[in-house]
N, CA and C atoms of all chains as a GROMACS GRO file, in nm:
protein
  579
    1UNK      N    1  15.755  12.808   9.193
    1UNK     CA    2  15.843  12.924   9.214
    1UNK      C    3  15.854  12.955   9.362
    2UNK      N    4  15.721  12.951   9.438
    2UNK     CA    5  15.777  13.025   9.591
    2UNK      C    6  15.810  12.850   9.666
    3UNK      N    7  15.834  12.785   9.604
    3UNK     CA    8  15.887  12.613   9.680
    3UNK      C    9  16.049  12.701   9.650
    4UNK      N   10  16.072  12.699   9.536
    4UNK     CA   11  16.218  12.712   9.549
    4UNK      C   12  16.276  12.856   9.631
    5UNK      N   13  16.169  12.957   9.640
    5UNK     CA   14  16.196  13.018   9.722
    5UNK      C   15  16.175  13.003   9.935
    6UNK      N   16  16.110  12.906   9.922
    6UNK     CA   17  16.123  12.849  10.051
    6UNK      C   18  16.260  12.741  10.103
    7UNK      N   19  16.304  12.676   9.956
    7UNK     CA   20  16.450  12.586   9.975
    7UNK      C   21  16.550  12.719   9.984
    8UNK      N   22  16.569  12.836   9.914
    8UNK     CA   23  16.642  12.918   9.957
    8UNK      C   24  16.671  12.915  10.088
    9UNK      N   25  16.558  13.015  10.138
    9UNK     CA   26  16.568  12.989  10.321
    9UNK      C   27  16.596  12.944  10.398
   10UNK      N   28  16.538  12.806  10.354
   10UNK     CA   29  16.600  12.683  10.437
   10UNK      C   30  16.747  12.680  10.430
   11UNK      N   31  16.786  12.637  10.330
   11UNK     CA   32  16.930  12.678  10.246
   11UNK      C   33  16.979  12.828  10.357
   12UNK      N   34  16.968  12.896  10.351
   12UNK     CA   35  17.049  13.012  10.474
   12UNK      C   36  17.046  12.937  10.586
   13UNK      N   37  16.959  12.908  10.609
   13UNK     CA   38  16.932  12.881  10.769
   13UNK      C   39  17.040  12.756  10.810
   14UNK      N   40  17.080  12.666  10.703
   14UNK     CA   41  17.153  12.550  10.695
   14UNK      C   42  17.304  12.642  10.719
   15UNK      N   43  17.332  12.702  10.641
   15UNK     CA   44  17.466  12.784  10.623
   15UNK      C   45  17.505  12.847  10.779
   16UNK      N   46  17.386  12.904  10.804
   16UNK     CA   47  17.407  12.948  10.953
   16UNK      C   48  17.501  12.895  11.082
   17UNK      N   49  17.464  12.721  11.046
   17UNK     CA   50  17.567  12.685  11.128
   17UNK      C   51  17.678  12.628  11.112
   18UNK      N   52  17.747  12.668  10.951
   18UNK     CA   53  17.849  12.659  10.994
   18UNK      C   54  17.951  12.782  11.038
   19UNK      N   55  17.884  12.877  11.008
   19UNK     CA   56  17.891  13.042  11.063
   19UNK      C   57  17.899  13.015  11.189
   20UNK      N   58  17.799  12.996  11.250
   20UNK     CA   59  17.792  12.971  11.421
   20UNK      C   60  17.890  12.841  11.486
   21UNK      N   61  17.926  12.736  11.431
   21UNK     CA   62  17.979  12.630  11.465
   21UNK      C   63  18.134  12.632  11.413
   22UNK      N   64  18.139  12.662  11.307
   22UNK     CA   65  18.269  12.684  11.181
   22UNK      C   66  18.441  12.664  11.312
   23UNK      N   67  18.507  12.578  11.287
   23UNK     CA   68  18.610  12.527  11.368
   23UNK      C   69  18.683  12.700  11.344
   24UNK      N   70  18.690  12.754  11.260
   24UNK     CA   71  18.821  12.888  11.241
   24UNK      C   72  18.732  12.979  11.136
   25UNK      N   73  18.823  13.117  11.154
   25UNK     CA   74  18.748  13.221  11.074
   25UNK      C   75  18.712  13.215  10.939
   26UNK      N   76  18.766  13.141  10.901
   26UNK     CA   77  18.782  13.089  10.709
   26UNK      C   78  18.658  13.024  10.709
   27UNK      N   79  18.557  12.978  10.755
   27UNK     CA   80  18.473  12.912  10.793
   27UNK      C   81  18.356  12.947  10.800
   28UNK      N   82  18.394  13.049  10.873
   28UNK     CA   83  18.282  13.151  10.894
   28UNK      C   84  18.269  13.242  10.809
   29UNK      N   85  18.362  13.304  10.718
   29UNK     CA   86  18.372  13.367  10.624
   29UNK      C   87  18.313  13.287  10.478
   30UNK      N   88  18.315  13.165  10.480
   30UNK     CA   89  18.269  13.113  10.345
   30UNK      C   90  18.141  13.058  10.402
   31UNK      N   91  18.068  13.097  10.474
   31UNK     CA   92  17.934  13.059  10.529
   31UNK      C   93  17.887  13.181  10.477
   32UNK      N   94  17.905  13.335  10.501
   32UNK     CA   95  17.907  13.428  10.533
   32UNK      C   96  17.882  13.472  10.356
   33UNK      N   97  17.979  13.440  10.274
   33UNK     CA   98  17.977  13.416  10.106
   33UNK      C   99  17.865  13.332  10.041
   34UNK      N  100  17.834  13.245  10.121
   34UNK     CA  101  17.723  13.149  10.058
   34UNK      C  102  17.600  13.258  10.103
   35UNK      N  103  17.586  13.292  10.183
   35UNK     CA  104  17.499  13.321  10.244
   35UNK      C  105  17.413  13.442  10.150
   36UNK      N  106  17.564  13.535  10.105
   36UNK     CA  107  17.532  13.629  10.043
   36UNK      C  108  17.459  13.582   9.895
   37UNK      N  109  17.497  13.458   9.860
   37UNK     CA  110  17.490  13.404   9.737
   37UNK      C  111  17.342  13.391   9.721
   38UNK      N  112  17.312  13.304   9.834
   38UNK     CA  113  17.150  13.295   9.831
   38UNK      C  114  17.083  13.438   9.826
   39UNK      N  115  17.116  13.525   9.909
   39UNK     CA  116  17.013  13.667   9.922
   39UNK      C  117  17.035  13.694   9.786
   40UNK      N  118  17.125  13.695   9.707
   40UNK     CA  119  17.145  13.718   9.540
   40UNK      C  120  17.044  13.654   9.473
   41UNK      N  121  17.017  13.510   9.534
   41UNK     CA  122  16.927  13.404   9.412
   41UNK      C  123  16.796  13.480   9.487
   42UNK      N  124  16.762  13.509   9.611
   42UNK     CA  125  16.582  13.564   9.625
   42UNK      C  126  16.576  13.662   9.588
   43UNK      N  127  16.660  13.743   9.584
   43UNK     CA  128  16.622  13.898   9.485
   43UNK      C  129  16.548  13.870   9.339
   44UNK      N  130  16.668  13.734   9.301
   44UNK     CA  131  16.630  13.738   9.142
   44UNK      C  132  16.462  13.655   9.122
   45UNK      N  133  16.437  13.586   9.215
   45UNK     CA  134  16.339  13.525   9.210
   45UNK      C  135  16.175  13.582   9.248
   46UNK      N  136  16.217  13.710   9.340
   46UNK     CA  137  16.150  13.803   9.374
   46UNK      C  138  16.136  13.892   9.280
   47UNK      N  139  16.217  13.950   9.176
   47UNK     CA  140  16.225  14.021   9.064
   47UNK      C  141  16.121  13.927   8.996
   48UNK      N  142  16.136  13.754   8.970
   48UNK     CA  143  16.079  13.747   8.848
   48UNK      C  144  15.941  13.695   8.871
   49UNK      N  145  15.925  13.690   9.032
   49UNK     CA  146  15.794  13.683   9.041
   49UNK      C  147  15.676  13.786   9.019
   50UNK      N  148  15.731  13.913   9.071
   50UNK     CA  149  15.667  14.041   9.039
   50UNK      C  150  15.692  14.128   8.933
   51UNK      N  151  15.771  14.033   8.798
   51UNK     CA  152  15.750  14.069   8.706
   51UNK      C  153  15.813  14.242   8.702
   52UNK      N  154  15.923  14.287   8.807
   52UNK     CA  155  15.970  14.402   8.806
   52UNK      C  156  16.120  14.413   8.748
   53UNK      N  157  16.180  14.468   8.662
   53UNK     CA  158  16.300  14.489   8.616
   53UNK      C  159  16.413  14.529   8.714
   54UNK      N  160  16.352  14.618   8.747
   54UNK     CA  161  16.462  14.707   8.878
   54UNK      C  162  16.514  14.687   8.982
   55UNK      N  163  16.452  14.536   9.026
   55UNK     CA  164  16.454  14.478   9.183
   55UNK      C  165  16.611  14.392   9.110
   56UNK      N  166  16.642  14.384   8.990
   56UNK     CA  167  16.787  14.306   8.932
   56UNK      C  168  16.854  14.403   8.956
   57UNK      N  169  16.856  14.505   8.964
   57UNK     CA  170  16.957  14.629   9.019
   57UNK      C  171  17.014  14.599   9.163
   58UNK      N  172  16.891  14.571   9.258
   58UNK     CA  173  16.965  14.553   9.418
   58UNK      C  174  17.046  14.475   9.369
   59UNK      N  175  17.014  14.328   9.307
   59UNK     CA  176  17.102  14.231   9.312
   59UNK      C  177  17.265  14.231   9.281
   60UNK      N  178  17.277  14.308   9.171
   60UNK     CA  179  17.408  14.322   9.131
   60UNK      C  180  17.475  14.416   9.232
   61UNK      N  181  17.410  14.537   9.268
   61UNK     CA  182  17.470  14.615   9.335
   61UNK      C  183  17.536  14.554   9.482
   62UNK      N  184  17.393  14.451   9.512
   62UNK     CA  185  17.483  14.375   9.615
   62UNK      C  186  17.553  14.243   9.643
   63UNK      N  187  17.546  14.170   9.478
   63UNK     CA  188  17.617  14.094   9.459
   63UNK      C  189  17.814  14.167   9.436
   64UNK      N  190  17.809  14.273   9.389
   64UNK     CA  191  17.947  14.324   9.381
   64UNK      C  192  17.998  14.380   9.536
   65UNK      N  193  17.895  14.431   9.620
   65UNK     CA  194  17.961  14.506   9.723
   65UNK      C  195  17.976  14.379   9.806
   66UNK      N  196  17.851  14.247   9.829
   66UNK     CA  197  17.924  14.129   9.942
   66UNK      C  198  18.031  14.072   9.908
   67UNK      N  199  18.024  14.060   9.794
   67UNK     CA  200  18.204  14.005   9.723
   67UNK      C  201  18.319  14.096   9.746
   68UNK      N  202  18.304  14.205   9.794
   68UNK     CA  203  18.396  14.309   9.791
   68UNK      C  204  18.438  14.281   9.910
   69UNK      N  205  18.337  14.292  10.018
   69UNK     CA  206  18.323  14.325  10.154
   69UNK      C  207  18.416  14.179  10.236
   70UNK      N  208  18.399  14.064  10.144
   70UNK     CA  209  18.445  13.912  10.194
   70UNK      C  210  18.603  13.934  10.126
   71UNK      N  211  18.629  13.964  10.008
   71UNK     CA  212  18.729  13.959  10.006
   71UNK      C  213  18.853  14.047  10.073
   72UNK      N  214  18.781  14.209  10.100
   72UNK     CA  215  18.872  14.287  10.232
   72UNK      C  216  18.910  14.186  10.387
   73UNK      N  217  18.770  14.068  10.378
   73UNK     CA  218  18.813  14.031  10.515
   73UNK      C  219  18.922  13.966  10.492
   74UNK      N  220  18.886  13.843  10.401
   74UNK     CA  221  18.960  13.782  10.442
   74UNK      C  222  19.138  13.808  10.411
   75UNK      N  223  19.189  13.941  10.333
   75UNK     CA  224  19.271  13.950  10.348
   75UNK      C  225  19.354  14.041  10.443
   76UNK      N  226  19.225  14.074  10.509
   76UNK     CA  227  19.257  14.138  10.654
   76UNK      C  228  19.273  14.026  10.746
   77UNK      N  229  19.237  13.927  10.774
   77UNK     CA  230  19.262  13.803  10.830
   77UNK      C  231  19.402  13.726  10.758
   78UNK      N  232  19.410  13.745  10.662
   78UNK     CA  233  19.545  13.666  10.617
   78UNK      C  234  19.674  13.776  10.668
   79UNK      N  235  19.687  13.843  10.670
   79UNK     CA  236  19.794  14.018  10.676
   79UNK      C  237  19.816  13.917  10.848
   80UNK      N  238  19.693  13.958  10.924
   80UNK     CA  239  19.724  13.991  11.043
   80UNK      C  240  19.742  13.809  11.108
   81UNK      N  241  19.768  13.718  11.057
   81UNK     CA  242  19.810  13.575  11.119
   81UNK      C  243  19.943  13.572  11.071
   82UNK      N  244  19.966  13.658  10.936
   82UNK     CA  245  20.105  13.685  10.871
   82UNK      C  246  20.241  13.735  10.992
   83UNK      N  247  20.152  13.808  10.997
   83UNK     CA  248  20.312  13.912  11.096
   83UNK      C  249  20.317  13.860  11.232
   84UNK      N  250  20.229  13.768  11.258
   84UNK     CA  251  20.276  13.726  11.403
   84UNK      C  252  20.379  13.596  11.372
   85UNK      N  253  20.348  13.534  11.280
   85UNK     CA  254  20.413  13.427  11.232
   85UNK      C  255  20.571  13.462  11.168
   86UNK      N  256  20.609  13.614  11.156
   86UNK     CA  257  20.760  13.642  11.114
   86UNK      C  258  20.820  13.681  11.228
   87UNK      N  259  20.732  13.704  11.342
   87UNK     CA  260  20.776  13.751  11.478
   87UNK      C  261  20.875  13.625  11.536
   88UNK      N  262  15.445  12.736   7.404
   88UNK     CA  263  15.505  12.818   7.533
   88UNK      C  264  15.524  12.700   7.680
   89UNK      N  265  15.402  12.618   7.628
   89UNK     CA  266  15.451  12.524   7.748
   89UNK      C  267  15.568  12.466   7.806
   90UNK      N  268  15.618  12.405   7.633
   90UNK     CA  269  15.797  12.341   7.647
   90UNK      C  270  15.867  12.442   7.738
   91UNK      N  271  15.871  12.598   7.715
   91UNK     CA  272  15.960  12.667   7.797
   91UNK      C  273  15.907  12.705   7.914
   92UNK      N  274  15.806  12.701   7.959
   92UNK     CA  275  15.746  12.689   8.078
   92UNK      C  276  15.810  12.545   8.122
   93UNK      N  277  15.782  12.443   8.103
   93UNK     CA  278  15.827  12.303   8.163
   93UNK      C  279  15.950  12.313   8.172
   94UNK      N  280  16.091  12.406   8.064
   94UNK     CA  281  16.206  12.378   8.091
   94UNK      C  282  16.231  12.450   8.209
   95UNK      N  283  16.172  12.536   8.184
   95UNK     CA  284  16.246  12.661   8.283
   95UNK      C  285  16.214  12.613   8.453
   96UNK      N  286  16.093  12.509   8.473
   96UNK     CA  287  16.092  12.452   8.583
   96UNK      C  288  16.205  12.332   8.631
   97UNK      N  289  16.258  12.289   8.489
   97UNK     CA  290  16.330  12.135   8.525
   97UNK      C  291  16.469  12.228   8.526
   98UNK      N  292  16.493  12.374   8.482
   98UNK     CA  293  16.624  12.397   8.516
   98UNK      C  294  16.649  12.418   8.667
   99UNK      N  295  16.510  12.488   8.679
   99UNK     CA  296  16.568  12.542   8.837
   99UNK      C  297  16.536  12.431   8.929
  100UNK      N  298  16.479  12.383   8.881
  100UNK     CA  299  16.485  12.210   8.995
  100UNK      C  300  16.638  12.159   8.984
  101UNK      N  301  16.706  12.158   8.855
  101UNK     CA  302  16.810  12.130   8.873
  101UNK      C  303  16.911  12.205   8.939
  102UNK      N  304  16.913  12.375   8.950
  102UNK     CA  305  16.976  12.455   8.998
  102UNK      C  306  16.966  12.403   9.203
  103UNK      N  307  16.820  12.415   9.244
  103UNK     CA  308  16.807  12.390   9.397
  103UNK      C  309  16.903  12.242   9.402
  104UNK      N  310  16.871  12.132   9.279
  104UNK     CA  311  16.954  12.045   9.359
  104UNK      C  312  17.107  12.038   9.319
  105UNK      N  313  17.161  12.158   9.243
  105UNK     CA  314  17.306  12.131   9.274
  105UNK      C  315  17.348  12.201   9.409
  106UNK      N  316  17.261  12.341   9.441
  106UNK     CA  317  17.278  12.393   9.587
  106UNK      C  318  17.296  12.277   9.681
  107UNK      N  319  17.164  12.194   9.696
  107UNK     CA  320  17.130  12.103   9.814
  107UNK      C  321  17.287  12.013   9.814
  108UNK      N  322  17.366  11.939   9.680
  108UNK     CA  323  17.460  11.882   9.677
  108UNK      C  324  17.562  11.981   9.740
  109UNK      N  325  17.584  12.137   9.710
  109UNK     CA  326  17.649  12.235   9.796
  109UNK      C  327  17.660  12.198   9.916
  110UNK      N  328  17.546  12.185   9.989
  110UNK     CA  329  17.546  12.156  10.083
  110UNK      C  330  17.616  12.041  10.178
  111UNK      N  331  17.567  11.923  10.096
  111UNK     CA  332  17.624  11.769  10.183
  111UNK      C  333  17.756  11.765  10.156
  112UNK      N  334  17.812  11.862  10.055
  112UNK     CA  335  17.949  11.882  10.035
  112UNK      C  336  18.016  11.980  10.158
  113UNK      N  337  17.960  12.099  10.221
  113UNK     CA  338  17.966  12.168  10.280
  113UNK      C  339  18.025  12.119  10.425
  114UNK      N  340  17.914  12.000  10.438
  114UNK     CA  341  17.902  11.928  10.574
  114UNK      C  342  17.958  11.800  10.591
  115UNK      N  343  17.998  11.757  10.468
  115UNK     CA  344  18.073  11.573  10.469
  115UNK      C  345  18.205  11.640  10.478
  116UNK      N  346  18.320  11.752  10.423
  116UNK     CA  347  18.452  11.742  10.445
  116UNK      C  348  18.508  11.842  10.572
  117UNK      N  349  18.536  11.778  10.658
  117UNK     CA  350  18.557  11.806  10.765
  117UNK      C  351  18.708  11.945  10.791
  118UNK      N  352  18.850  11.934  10.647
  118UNK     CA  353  18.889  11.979  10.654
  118UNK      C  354  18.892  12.070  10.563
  119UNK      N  355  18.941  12.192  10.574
  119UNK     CA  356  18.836  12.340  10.534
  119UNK      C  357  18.890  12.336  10.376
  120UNK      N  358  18.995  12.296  10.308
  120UNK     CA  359  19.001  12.333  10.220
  120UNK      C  360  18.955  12.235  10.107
  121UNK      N  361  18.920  12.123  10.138
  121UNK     CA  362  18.816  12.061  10.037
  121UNK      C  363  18.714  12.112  10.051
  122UNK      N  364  18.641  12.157  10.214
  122UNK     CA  365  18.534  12.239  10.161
  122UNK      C  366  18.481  12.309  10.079
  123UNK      N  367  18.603  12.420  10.054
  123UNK     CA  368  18.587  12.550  10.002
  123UNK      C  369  18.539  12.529   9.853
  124UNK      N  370  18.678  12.399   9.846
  124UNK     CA  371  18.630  12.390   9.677
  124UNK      C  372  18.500  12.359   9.649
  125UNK      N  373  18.449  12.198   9.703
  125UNK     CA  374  18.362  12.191   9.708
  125UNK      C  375  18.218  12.310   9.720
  126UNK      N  376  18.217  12.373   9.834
  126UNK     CA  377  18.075  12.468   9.816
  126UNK      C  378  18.077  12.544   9.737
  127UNK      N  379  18.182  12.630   9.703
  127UNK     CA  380  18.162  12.708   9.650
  127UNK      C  381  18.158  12.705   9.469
  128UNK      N  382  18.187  12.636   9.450
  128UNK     CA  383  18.191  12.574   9.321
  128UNK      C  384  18.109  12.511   9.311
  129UNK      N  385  18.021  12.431   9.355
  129UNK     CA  386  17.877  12.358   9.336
  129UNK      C  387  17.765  12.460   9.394
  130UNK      N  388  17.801  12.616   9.444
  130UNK     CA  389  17.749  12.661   9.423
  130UNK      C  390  17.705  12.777   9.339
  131UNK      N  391  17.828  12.799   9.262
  131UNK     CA  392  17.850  12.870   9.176
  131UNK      C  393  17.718  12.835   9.061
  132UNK      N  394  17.798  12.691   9.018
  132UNK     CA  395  17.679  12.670   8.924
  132UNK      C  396  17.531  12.570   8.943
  133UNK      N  397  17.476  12.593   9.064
  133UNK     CA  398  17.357  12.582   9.113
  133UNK      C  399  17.293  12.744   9.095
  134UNK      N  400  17.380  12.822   9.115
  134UNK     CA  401  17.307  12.963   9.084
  134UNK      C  402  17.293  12.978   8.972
  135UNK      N  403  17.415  12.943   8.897
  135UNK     CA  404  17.359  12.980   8.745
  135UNK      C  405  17.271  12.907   8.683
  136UNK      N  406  17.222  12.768   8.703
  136UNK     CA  407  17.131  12.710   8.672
  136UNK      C  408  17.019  12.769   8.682
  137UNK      N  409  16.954  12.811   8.798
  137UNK     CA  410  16.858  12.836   8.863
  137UNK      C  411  16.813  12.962   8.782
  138UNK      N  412  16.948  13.072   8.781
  138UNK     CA  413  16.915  13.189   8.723
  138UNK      C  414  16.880  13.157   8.504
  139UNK      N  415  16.951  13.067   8.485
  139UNK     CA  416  16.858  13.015   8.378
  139UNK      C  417  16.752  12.956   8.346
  140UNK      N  418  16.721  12.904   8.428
  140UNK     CA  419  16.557  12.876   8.470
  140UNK      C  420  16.464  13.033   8.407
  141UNK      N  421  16.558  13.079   8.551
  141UNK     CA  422  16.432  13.172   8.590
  141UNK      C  423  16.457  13.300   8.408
  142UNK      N  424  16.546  13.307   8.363
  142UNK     CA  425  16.560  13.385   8.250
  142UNK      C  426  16.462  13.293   8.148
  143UNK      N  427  16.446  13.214   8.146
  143UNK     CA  428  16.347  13.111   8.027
  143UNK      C  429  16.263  13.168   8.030
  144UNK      N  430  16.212  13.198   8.162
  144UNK     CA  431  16.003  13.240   8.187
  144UNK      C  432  16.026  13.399   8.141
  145UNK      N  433  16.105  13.437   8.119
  145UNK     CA  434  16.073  13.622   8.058
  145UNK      C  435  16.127  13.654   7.888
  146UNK      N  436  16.221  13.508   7.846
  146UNK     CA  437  16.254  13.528   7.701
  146UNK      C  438  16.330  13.675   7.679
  147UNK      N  439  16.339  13.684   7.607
  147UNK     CA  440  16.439  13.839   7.558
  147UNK      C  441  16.411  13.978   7.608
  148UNK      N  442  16.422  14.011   7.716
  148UNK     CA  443  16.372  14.158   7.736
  148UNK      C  444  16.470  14.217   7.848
  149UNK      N  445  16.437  14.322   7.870
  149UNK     CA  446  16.515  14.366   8.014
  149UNK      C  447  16.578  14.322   8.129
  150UNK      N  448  16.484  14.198   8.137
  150UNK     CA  449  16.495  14.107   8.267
  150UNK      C  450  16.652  14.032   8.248
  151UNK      N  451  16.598  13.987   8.122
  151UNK     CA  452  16.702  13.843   8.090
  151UNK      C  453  16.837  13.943   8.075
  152UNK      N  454  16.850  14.024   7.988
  152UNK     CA  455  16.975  14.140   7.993
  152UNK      C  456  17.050  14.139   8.148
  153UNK      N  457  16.941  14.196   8.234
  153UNK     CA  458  17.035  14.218   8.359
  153UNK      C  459  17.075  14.095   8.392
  154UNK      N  460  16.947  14.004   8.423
  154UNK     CA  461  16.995  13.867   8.422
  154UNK      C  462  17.164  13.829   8.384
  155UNK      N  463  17.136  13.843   8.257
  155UNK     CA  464  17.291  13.811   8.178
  155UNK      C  465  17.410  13.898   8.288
  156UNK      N  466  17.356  14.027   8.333
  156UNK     CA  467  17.479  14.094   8.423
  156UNK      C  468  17.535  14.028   8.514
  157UNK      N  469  17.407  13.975   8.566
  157UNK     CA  470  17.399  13.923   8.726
  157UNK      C  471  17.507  13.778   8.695
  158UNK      N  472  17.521  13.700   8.565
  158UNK     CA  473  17.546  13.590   8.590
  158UNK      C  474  17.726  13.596   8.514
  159UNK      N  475  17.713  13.720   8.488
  159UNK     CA  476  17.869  13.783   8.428
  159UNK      C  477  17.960  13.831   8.550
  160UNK      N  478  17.881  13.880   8.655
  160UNK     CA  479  17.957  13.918   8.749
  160UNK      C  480  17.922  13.782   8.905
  161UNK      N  481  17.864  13.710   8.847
  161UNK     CA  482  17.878  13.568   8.975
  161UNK      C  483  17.974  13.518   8.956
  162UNK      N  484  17.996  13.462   8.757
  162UNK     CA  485  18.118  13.421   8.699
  162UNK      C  486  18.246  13.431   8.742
  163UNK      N  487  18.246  13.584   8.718
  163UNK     CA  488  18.374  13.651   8.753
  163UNK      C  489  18.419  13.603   8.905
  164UNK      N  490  18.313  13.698   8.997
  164UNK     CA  491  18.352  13.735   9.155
  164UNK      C  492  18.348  13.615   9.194
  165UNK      N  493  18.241  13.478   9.219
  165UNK     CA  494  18.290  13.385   9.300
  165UNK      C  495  18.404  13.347   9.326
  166UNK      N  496  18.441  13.257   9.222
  166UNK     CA  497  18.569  13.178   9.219
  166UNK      C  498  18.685  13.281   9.231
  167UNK      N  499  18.664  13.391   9.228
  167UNK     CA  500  18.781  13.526   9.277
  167UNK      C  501  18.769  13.509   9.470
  168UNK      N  502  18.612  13.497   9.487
  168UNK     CA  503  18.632  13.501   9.641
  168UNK      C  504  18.729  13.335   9.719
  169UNK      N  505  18.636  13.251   9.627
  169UNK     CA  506  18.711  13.135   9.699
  169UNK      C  507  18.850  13.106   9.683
  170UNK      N  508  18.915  13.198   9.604
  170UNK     CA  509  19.079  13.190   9.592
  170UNK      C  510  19.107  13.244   9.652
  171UNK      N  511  19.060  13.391   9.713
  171UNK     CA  512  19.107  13.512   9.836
  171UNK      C  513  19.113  13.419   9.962
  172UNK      N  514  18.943  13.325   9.912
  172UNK     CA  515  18.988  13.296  10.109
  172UNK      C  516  19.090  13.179  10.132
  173UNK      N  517  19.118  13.111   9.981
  173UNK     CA  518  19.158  12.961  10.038
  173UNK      C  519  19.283  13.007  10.078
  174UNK      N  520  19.348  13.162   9.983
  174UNK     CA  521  19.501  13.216   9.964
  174UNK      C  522  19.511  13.223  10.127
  175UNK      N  523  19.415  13.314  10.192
  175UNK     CA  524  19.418  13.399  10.317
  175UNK      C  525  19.421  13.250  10.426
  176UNK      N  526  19.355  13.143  10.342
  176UNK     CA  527  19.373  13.056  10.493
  176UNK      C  528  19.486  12.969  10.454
  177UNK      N  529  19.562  12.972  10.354
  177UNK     CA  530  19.657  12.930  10.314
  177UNK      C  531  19.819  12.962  10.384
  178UNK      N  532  19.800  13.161  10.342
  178UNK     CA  533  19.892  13.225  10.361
  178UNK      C  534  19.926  13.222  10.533
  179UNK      N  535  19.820  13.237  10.595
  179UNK     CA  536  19.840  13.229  10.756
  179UNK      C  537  19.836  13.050  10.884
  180UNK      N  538  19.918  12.989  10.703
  180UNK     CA  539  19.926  12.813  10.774
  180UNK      C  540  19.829  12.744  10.836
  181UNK      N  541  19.710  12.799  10.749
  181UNK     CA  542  19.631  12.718  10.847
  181UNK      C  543  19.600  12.566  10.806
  182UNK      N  544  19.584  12.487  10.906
  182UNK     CA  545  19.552  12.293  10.876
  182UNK      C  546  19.669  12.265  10.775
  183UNK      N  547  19.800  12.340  10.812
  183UNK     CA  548  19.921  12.279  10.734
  183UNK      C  549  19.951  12.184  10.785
  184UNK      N  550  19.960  12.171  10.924
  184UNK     CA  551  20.050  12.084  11.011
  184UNK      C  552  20.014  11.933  11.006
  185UNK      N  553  19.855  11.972  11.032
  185UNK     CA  554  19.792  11.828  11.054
  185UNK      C  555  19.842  11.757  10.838
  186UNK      N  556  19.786  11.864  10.764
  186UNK     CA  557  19.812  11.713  10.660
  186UNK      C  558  19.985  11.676  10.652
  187UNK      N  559  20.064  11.747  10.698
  187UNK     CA  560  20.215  11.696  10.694
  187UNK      C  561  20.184  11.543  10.785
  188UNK      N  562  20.139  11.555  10.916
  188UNK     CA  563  20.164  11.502  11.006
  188UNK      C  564  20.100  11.330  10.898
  189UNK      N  565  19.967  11.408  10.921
  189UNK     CA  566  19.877  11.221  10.799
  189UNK      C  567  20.002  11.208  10.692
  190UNK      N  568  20.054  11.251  10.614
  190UNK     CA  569  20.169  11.213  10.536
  190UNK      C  570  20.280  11.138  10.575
  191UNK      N  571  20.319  11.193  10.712
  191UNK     CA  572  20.425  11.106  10.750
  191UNK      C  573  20.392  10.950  10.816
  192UNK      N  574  20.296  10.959  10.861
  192UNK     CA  575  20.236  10.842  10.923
  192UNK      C  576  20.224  10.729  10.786
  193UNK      N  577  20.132  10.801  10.720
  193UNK     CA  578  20.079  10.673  10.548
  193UNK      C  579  20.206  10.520  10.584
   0.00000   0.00000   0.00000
């Protein structure tokens, strides 16, 4: 159990660069989604190591708000490459 | 109890290695929108693997319930995000030009 919670980590730390390296914002934004994905899988793994119910609460709460938060970007990023392109 | 002890280890071994495949997928396609499909979809269900794993070792109770939430709303929201972004890098032309250009060349 804490091996696969150490490949997590690693696993972020991998994602990182394409966040940091990523050729365009779309890039960085689906680094940014993975990223969130993993902090989702150590919550749950942290929940089921300590055998606590409630620590599955962070998870959802912030599995719905990083999904929220990625999808405002990126259609704040799509809007604003939009209107320069009808100019 | 052992069998589900032993499964619940060979799921989430299988869950880390559809992530790790996430990955070499992540980093072998150079242009963004095979990426997208690719990671995010091999990582979709590397999570849910994993999170079935980890629901084996607690059997029917509270855990596995939220569990079940957690993997109702990955369901849903992923593949909702990777359509927002592919739309958003879609809608603002992005890496249009170059695959016209490889087309005309073939």
């Amino acid at each position: 159990m804490r091996i696969v919670l150490w490949i997590m980590l690693g696993l972020m730390a991998l994602y990182l660069i394409p966040v940091i390296k990523g050729p365009s914002r779309w890039d960085r934004l689906l680094g940014m989604n993975l990223i969130s994905t993993k902090v989702i899988v150590i919550i749950i793994l942290f929940a089921s190591l300590y055998n606590t119910a409630y620590f599955l609460d962070f998870a959802i709460i912030y599995a719905l708000s990083g999904f929220i938060g990625t999808i405002f970007i990126a259609l704040f990023l799509a809007q604003r490459k939009r209107r320069e392109g009808e100019k | 109890m052992d069998i589900l002890y032993i499964l619940s280890y060979v799921l989430m071994g299988a869950g880390v290695a559809f992530m790790l495949f996430g990955v070499v997928g992540l980093f072998k396609y150079n242009r963004f929108f095979p990426r997208i499909l690719v990671a995010s979809k091999i990582d979709t269900v590397g999570v849910l693997t994993l999170i079935a794993g980890v629901a084996l070792r607690h059997g029917f109770s509270f855990f596995t319930g939220k569990l079940l939430l957690i993997v109702i709303v990955m369901l849903v929201l992923n593949p909702l995000v990777a359509h927002i972004l592919a739309r958003s890098a879609y809608l603002s032309g992005f890496e249009m030009e170059t695959s016209e250009e490889e087309e005309e060349q073939d």
